[in-house]
C-alpha positions in Angstrom: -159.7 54.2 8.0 -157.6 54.1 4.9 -159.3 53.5 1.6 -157.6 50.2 -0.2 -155.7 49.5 2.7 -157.0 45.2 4.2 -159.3 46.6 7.8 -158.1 43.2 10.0 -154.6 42.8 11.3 -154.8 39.6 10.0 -155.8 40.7 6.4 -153.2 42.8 6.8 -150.5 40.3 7.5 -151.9 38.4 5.0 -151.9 41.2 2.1 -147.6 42.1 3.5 -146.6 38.4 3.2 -147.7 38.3 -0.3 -146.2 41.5 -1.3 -143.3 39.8 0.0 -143.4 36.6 -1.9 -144.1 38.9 -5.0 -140.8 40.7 -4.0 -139.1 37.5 -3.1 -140.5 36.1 -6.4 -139.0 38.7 -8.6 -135.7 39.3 -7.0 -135.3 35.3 -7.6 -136.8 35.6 -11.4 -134.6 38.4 -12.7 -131.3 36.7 -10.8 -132.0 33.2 -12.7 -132.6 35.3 -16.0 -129.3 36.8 -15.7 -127.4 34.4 -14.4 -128.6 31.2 -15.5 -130.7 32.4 -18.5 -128.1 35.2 -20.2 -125.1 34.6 -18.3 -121.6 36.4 -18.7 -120.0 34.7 -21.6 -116.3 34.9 -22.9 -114.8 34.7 -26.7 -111.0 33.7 -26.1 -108.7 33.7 -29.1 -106.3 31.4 -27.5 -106.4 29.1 -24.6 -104.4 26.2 -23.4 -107.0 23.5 -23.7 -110.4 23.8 -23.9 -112.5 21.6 -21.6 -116.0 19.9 -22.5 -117.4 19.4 -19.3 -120.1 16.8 -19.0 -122.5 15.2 -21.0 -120.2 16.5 -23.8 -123.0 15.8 -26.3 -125.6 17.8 -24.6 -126.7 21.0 -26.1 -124.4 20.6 -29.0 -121.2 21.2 -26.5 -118.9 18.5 -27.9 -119.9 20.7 -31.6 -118.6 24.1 -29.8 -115.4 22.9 -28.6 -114.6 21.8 -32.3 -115.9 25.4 -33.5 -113.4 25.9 -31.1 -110.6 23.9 -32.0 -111.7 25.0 -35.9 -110.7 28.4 -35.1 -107.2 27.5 -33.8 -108.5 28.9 -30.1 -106.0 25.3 -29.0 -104.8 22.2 -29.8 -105.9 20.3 -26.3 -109.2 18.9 -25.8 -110.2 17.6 -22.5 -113.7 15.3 -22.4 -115.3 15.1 -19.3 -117.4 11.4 -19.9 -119.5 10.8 -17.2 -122.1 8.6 -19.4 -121.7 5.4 -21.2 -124.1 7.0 -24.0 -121.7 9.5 -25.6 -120.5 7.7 -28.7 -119.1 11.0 -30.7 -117.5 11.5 -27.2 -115.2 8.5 -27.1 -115.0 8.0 -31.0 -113.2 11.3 -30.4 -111.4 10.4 -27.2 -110.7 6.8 -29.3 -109.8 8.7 -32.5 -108.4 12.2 -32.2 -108.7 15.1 -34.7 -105.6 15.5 -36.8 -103.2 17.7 -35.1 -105.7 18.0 -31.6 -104.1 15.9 -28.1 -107.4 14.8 -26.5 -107.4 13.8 -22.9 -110.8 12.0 -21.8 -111.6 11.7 -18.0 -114.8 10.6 -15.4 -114.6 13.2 -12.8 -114.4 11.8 -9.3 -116.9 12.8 -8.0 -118.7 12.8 -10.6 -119.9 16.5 -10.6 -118.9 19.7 -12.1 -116.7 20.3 -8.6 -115.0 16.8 -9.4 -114.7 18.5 -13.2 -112.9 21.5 -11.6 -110.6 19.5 -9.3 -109.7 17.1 -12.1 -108.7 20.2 -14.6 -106.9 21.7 -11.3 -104.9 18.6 -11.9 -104.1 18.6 -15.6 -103.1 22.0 -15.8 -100.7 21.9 -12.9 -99.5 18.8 -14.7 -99.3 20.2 -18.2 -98.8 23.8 -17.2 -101.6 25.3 -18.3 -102.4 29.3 -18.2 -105.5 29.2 -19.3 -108.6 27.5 -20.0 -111.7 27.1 -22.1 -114.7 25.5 -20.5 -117.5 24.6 -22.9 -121.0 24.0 -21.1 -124.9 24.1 -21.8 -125.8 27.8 -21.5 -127.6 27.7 -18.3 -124.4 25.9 -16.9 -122.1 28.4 -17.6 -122.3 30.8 -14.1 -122.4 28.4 -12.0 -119.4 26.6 -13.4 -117.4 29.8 -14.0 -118.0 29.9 -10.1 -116.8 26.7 -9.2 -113.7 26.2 -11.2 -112.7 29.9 -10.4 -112.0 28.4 -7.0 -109.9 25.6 -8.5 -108.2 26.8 -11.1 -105.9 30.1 -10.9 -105.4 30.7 -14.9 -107.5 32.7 -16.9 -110.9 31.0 -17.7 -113.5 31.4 -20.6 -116.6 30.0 -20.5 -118.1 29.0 -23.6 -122.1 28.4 -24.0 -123.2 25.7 -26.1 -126.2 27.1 -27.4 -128.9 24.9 -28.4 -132.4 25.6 -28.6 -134.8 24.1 -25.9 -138.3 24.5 -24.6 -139.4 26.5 -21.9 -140.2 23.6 -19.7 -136.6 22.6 -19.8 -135.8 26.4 -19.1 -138.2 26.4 -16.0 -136.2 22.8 -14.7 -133.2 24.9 -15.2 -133.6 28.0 -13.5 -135.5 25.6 -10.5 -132.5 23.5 -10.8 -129.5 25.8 -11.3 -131.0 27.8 -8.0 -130.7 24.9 -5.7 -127.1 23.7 -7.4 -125.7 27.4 -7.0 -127.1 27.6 -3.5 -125.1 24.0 -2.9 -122.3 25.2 -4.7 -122.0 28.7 -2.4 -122.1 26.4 0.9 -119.3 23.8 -0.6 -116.2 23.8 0.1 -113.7 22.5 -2.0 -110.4 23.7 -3.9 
């Protein structure tokens, strides 16, 4: 008999399933770190428009497309509005920046694929190249995957950076799982 080693089959069983979860648990932790917590982020110097995508004035992302526009990256903003509770959003949509065309939209569905289809759209109507999207952080992967099926241009994703608690963090990495799952198994684009 082996020393440290469970004696019943059943113990046995039982000690191999959790090593599995364990495994299972890890393999799942250090993808949602990556890719939801630290994702692959861009730093264009020019882009066609750039493209707040929903709530714009969550985690400061209506502020990081004007950093944005600030820095002369474009001169088109697009505003995904999706709630009647974003009042910079459509004072800005209402009331442009000097020299910026703004172009406000409700996706239809209303859902980052609707986003991407909608932005499909405008760019084959204004004949855009390339993009800009500006999301929340933990956003940023799994919309880089979905509009990469809709729109052929080049594409940055830009985080908006905000700090948040670590309950909001665990919602996201739970949440972001099941949406990138959802979005793998869509079709669409």
């Amino acid at each position: 008999m082996r020393v440290g080693w469970p004696a019943t089959r059943g113990k046995r069983i039982l000690a191999i399933s959790g090593i599995c979860l364990l495994v299972l648990f890890l393999t799942w932790f250090v993808f949602a770190w990556r890719v939801v917590g630290h994702p692959k982020v861009d730093h264009p110097t020019h882009a066609d428009a750039v493209v707040i995508l929903g709530s714009p004035e969550n985690n400061d992302r209506i502020e990081a497309a004007e950093s944005l526009l600030a820095d002369h990256v474009s001169n088109q903003l697009v505003i995904s509005l999706n709630s009647p509770n974003q009042r910079h959003a459509y004072r800005t949509c209402q009331h442009p920046p000097a020299g910026v065309t703004v172009t406000c939209f409700q996706p239809n569905p209303s859902t980052t694929q609707g986003e991407a289809e909608e932005i499909r759209r405008l760019a084959a109507q204004h004949g855009w190249k390339s993009v800009a999207v500006v999301t929340s952080t933990f956003h940023v992967s799994r919309a880089r995957y979905i509009f990469s099926r809709c729109f052929n241009g080049k594409l940055y994703m830009i985080p908006a950076r905000v700090g948040i608690g670590w309950i909001t963090w665990t919602y996201q990495y739970l949440y972001q799982t099941g949406a990138y799952i959802k979005a793998v198994l869509q079709s669409g684009c």
